[in-house]
C-alpha positions as CSV (number, residue, x, y, z in Angstrom):
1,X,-28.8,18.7,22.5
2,X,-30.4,20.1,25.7
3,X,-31.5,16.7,26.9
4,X,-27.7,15.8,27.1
5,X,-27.2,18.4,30.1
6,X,-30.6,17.5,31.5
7,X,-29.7,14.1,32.2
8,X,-26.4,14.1,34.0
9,X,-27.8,16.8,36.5
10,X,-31.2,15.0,36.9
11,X,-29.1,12.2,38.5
12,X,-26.7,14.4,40.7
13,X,-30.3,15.5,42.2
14,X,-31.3,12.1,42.8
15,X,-28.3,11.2,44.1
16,X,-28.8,14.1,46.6
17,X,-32.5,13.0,47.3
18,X,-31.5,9.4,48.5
19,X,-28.8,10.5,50.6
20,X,-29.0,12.5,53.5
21,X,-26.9,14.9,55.0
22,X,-25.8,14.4,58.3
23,X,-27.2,16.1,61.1
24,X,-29.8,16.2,64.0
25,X,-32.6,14.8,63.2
26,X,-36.0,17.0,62.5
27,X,-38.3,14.7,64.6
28,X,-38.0,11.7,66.7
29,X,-38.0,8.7,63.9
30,X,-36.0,11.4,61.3
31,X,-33.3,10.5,59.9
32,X,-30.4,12.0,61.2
33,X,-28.7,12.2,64.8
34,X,-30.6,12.5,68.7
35,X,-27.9,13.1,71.6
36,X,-28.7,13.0,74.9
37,X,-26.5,13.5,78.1
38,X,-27.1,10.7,80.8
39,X,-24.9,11.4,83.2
40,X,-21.4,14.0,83.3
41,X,-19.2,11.7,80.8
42,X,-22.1,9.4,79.7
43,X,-24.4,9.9,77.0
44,X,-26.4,8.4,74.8
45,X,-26.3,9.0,70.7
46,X,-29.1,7.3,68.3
47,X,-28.4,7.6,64.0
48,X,-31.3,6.9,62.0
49,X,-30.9,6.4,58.1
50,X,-31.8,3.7,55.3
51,X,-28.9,2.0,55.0
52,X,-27.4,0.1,58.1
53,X,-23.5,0.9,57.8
54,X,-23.9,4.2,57.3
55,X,-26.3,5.0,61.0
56,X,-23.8,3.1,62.4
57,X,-20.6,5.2,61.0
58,X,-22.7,8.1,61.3
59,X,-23.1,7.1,65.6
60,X,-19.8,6.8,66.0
61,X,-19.4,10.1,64.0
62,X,-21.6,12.0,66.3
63,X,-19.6,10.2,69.5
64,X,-16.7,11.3,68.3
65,X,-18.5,15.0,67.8
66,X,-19.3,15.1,71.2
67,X,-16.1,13.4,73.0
68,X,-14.1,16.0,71.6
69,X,-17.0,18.9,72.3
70,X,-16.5,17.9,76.0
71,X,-12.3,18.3,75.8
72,X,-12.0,14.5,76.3
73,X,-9.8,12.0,73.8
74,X,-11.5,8.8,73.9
75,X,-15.3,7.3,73.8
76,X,-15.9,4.0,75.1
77,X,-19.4,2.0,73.7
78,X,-20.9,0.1,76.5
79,X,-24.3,-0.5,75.4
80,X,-25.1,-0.7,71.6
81,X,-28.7,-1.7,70.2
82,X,-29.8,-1.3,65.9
83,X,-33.5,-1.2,65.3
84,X,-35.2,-1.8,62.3
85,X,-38.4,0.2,61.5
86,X,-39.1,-2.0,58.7
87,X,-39.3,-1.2,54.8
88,X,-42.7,0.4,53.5
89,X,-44.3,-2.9,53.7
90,X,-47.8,-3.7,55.1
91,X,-46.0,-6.7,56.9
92,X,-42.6,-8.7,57.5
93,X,-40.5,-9.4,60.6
94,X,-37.8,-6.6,62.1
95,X,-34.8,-8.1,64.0
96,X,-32.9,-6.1,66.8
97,X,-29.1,-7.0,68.2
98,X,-28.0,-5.7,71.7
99,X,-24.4,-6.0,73.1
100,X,-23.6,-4.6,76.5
101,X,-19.9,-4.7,77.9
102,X,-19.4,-3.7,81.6
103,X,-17.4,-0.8,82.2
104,X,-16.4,1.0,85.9
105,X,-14.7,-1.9,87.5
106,X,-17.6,-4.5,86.4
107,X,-16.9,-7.2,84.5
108,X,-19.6,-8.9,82.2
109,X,-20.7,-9.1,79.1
110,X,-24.3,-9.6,77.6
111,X,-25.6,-10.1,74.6
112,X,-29.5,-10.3,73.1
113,X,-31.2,-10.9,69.9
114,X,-35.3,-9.7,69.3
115,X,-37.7,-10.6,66.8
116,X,-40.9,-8.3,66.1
117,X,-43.5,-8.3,64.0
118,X,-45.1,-5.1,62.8
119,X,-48.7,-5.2,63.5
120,X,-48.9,-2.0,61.7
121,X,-47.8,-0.4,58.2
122,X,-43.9,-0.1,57.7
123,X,-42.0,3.1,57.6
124,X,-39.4,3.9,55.3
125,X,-36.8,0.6,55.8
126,X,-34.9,3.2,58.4
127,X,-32.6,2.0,60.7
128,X,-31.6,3.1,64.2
129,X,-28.4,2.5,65.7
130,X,-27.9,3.4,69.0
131,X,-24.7,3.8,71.1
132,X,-24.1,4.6,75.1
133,X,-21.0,5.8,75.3
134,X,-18.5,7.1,78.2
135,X,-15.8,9.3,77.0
136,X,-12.3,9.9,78.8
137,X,-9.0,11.5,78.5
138,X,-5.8,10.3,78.7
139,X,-4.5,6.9,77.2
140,X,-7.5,4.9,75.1
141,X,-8.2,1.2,77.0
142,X,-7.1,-1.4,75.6
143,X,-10.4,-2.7,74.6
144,X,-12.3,-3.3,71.0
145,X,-14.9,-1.0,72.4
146,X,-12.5,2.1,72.9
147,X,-12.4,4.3,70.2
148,X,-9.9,7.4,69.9
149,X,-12.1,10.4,68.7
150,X,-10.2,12.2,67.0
151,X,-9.3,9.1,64.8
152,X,-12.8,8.6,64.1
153,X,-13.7,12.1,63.6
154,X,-10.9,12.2,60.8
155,X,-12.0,8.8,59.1
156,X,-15.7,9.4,58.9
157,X,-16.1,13.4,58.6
158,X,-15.6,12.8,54.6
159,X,-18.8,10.3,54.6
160,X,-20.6,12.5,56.6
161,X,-21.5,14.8,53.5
């Protein structure tokens, strides 16, 4: 009879193990958040975790954090990269995917694609997704790259846990 409470919890602590909780990260290829201020208004924000969608959500997450730290409304992403550090394997090919979009009165886009090959042993199949970002106030561009903070803020903050 005391194996049937044993179980259940046993799998609400491994459920806690394989996800993380969201915040900076402890070291440079941790999982969790890096911020880093560019420029006044510019910055640049890095989510590292094992599953792709959620360093991405968990980037824009951390924008939005620090858009509305800094008073302002609105982020914009003009540079976006997502690295992967490979999956525990001796071997095996990563691929990287850039986008750029010009922002400041240039107009431009670019786009690249990168293949590597790990000459070394793999890390824990973490990804990196990284975002430059500008944030403003006021109305939100028209643009697929503009992104209203506190919008994101409220539809993320309950994945974040």
């Amino acid at each position: 009879m005391k194996h049937v409470f044993l179980i259940p919890a046993l799998a609400v602590m491994a459920a806690c193990v394989t996800t993380p909780v969201y915040g900076p990260a402890r070291s440079g290829r941790a999982e969790g958040y890096i911020s880093q201020q560019i420029e006044t208004g510019r910055h640049r924000v890095s989510y590292t975790d094992r599953d792709a969608i959620r360093a991405r959500n968990m980037a824009l997450l951390r924008a939005s954090e620090i858009t509305l730290m800094e008073g302002k409304d609105w982020f914009e992403i003009t540079n976006e990269t997502m690295d992967s550090q490979g999956s525990g394997r001796s071997g095996g090919p990563s691929v990287s995917i850039a986008g750029s979009a010009g922002s400041g009165g240039y107009s431009g886009v670019g786009v690249g694609v990168g293949f590597g090959i790990p000459l070394g042993g793999g890390s824990a199949g973490k990804v990196t997704q990284t975002l430059e970002i500008v944030t403003g106030s006021g109305a939100k561009p028209d643009k697929p790259e503009a992104y209203d903070a506190r919008s994101v803020d409220i539809n993320l903050r309950a994945s974040a846990s």
